[in-house]
Structures are given as C-alpha cells and as structure tokens.
C-alpha positions as CSV (number, residue, x, y, z in Angstrom):
1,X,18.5,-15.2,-23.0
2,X,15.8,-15.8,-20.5
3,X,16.2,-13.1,-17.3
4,X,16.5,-13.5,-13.8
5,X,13.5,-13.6,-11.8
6,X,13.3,-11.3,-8.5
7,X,11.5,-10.9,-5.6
8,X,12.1,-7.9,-3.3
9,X,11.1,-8.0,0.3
10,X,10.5,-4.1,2.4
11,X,9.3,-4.3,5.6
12,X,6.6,-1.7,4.2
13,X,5.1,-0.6,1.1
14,X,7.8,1.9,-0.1
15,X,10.5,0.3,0.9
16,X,11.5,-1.5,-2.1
17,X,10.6,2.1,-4.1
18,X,13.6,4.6,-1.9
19,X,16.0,1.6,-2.9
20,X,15.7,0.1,-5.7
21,X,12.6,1.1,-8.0
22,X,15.3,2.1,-10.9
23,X,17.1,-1.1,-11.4
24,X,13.4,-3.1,-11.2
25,X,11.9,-0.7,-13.7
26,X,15.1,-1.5,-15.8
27,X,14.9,-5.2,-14.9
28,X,10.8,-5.2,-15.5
29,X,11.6,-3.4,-19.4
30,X,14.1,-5.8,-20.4
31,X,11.1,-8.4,-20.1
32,X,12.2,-9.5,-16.6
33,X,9.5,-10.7,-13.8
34,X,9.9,-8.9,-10.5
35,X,7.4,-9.5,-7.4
36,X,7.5,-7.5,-4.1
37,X,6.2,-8.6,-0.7
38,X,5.7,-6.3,1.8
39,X,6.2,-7.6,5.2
40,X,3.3,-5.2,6.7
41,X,0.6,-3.1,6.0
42,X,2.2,-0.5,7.6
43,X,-0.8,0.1,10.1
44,X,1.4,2.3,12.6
45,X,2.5,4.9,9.9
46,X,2.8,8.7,11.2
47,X,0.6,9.4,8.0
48,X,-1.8,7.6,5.5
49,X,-4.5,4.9,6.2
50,X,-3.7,1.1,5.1
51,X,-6.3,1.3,2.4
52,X,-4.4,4.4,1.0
53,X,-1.2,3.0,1.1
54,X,-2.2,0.0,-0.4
55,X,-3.4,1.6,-3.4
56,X,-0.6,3.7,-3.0
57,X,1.7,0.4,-3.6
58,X,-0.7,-0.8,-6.3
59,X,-0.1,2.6,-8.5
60,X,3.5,2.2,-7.5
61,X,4.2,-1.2,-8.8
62,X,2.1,-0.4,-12.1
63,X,4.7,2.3,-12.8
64,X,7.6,-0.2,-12.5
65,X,5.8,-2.6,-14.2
66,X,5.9,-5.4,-11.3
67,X,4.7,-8.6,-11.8
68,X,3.1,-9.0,-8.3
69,X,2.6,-7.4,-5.2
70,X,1.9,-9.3,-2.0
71,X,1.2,-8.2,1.7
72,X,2.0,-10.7,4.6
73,X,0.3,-8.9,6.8
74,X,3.1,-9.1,9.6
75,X,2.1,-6.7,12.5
76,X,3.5,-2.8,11.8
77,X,6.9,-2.9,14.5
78,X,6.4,-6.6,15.0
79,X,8.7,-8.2,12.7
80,X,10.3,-10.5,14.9
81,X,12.1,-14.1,14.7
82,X,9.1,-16.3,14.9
83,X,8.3,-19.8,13.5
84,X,4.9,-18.6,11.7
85,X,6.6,-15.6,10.3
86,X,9.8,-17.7,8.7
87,X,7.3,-19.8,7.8
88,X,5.1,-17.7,5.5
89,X,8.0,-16.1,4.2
90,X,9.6,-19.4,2.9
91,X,5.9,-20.5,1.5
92,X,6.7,-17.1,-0.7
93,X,10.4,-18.2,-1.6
94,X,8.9,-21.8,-2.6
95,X,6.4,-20.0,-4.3
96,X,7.6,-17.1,-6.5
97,X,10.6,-19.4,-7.2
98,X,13.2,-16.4,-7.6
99,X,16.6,-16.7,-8.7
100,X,17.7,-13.3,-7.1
101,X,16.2,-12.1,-3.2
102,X,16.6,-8.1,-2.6
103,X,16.0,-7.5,1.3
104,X,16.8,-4.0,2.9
105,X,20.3,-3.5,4.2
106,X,20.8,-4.0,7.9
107,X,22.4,-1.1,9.6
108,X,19.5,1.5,8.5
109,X,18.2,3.8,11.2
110,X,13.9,1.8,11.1
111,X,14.6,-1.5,13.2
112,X,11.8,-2.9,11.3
113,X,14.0,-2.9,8.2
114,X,17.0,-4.8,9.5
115,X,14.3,-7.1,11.2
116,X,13.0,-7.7,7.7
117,X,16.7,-8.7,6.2
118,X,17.2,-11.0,9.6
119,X,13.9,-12.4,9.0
120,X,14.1,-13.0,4.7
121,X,17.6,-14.1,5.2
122,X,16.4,-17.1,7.4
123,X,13.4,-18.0,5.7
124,X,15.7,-18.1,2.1
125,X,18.2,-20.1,3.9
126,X,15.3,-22.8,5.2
127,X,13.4,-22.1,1.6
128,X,16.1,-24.5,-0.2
129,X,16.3,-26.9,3.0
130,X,14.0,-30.3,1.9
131,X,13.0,-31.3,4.7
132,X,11.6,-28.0,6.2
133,X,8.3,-27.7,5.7
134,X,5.8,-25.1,4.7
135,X,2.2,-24.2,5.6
136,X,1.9,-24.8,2.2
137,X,3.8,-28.4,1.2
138,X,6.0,-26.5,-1.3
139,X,8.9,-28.1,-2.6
140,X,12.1,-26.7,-1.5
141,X,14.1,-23.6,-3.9
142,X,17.2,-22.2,-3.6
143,X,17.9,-18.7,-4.4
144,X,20.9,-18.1,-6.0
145,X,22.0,-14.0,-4.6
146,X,20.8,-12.1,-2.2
147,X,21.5,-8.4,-2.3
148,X,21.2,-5.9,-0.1
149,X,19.6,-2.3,-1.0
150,X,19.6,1.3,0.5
151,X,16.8,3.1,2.5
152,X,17.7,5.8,4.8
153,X,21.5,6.8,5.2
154,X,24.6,7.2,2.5
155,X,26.3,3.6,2.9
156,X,29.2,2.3,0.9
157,X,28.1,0.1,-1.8
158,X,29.8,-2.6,-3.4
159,X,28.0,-2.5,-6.5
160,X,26.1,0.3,-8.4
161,X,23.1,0.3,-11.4
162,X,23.1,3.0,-13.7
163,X,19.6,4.4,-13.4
164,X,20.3,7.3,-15.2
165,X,18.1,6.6,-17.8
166,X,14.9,5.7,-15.6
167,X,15.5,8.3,-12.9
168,X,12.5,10.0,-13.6
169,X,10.3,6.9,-13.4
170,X,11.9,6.2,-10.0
171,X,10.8,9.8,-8.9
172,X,7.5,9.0,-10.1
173,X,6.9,5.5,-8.2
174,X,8.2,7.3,-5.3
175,X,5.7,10.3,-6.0
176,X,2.6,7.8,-5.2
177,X,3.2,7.7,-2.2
178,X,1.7,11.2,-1.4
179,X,0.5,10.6,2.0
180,X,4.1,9.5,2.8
181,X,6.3,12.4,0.8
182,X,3.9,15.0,0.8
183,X,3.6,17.4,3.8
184,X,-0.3,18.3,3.8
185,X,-2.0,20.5,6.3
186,X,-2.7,17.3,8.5
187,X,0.9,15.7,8.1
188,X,2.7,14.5,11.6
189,X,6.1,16.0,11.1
190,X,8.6,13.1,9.9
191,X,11.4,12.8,8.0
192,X,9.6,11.2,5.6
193,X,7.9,14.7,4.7
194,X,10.9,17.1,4.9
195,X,12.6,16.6,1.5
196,X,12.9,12.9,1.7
197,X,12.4,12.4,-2.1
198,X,14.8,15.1,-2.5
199,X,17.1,13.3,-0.2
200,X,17.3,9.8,-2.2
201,X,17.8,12.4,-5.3
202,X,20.8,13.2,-4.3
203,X,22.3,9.8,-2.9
204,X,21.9,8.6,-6.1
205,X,23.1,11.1,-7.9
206,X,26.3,11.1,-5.4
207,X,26.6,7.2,-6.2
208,X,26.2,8.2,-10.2
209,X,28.9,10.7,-9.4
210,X,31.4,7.9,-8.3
211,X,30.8,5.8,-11.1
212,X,30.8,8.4,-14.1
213,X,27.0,8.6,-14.6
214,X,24.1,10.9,-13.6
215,X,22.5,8.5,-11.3
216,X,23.2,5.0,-9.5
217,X,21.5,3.0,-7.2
218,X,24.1,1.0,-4.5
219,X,23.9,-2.4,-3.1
220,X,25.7,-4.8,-0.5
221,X,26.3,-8.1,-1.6
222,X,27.9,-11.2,1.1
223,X,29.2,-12.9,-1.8
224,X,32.8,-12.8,-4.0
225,X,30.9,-11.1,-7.1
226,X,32.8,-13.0,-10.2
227,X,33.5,-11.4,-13.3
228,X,35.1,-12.7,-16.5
229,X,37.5,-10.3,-16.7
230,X,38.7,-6.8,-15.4
C-alpha cells in the first residue's frame, strides 16, 4: 500500500522538530515521503546565524530522513496575510502535491506560529481552487487533512502517535539545533535554552502516559476523524 505523502510547514527551522519529528521519522521508515518548508530563515533569532541554522535544519532533516527541505524566505516576525506570501505557499501545495498538510497549532504563545497556520490554511484552501493562479502556472491540488501539531504549551489533543519507539531519534533531530537548545557562554537567555528539550520530554511522555505508552506526540484535527469500528 502506497503511503501518504506530507508536507509540514513551521514558521522556522525547528518548528516542525518540537512537534512532530517522531511520527515523520516513523512516517519517513515506513517508506513514506515527507518535505518541510520553513516559512523563514529565522534571521531575528535570540541565538544562532541563518547560515548555522540552516545547516542546522539540513542535519536535522537527514536524521528523520526527510525528503526535502525548503525555505520561503518570508521575513523573521513578518508572516502576515499577503497576496505574494499565499501565493508562494500555494506554488508549494501545487508543487509537492501532499495528501496530508501539518501546520503548527494556533493558540501557541510565538505569533509567528499561529501566523504560519492562518497563512498555510489559506494558501491549502486556494491550492485546490482552479482558477486561482500561481506564480508558477501549477495545476490546482487538494489536500486531503490538515492537522495541527504542538510547539510550546501542554494542549489537549485529539489524537496521539506512539513515538515510543523513535523517541530517541526525536531527541537527536532536536539536539542539532545547538545554537537554539544549548546555553553557551554567549547565549541570550530564552526559553529556548533553559531546559526546553527537557520540556517537550516530558509533554510527550505525559501524552504517552494518557494513552498507555512511553511517549506520544498530540495533534488537533478540524475534521470528524472516521474509523471502521470502535
């Protein structure tokens, strides 16, 4: 049976990592494809350079064994409801041709990440439309889900992945991003470098708890989920 393709959209390289890099590197060793676009090169970070947090996202990806990694190159605190912006991110719908969209849930305390969901969810929506166009000429696609993952804060989900047995990759894709996680001797004080890997540790091992297993990542989904049976 041929798997679901995914593309996962964080408004910056890491994103995608804190909220859902054990259910890709599951998805990615099944033989599924998964590509990630990051809205921004995350220019206006506390810590890091762009060049390192690029290859910081590269290493990343290559541990979850992503498909493809592309950068829109949005402005860092800028990802706001404009017509280029939709634009590009529906020439990357048409393109990548996913059957499943992952965006970051909404009510998260970075306004750039519940920008980015406004902004994805718009673009998917015009994506399948025919008769919108694209700086590209792309013919139109239609997404079939679009789920919602965790970044900062302890939401309820409605659905959990067992990650139990790729934890430790997860740590590790979340461990190259050193000038992010890591307090050096030249680190602005954030969250970001007071525990923060620690912190996701034990979300998902408090969602695991709720479901019987070690570790769990959560999502939101808009739609009825159907199953065959209870």
């Amino acid at each position: 049976m041929k798997l679901e393709s995914w593309l996962a959209f964080g408004a910056h390289s890491d994103d995608v990592e804190i909220g859902m890099s054990g259910s890709i590197a599951i998805h990615t060793a099944k033989g599924g494809t998964v590509t990630i676009c990051d809205l921004t090169k995350a220019e206006l970070s506390s810590n890091g350079t762009v060049d390192r947090r690029k290859e910081e996202a590269k290493n990343a990806a290559e541990v979850l064994g992503v498909t493809e990694r592309l950068n829109l190159g949005i402005p860092d605190r800028g990802i706001f409801m404009k017509e280029e912006y939709i634009a590009a991110v529906v020439s990357v719908i048409r393109k990548v041709k996913p059957d499943t969209i992952f965006v970051p849930y909404s009510l998260d305390r970075h306004p750039d990440h519940g920008n980015c969901t406004k902004l994805v969810e718009e673009a998917a929506f015009s994506a399948g439309v025919k008769n919108v166009s694209d700086p590209e000429g792309l013919p139109p696609h239609r997404v079939k889900n679009i789920y919602f993952y965790f970044i900062n804060g302890f939401h309820k989900p409605h659905l959990l992945v067992d990650i139990s047995s790729v934890f430790e990759k997860k740590v590790a894709a979340l461990n190259c991003y050193e000038s992010q996680f890591v307090k050096g001797d030249d680190s602005f004080d954030t969250p970001l470098v007071n525990g923060y890997i620690e912190s996701v540790s034990a979300r998902e091992k408090m969602y695991g708890s709720e479901a019987g297993v070690a570790f769990a990542e959560g999502f939101i989904t808009k739609k009825p989920y159907l199953l065959k049976t209870l």
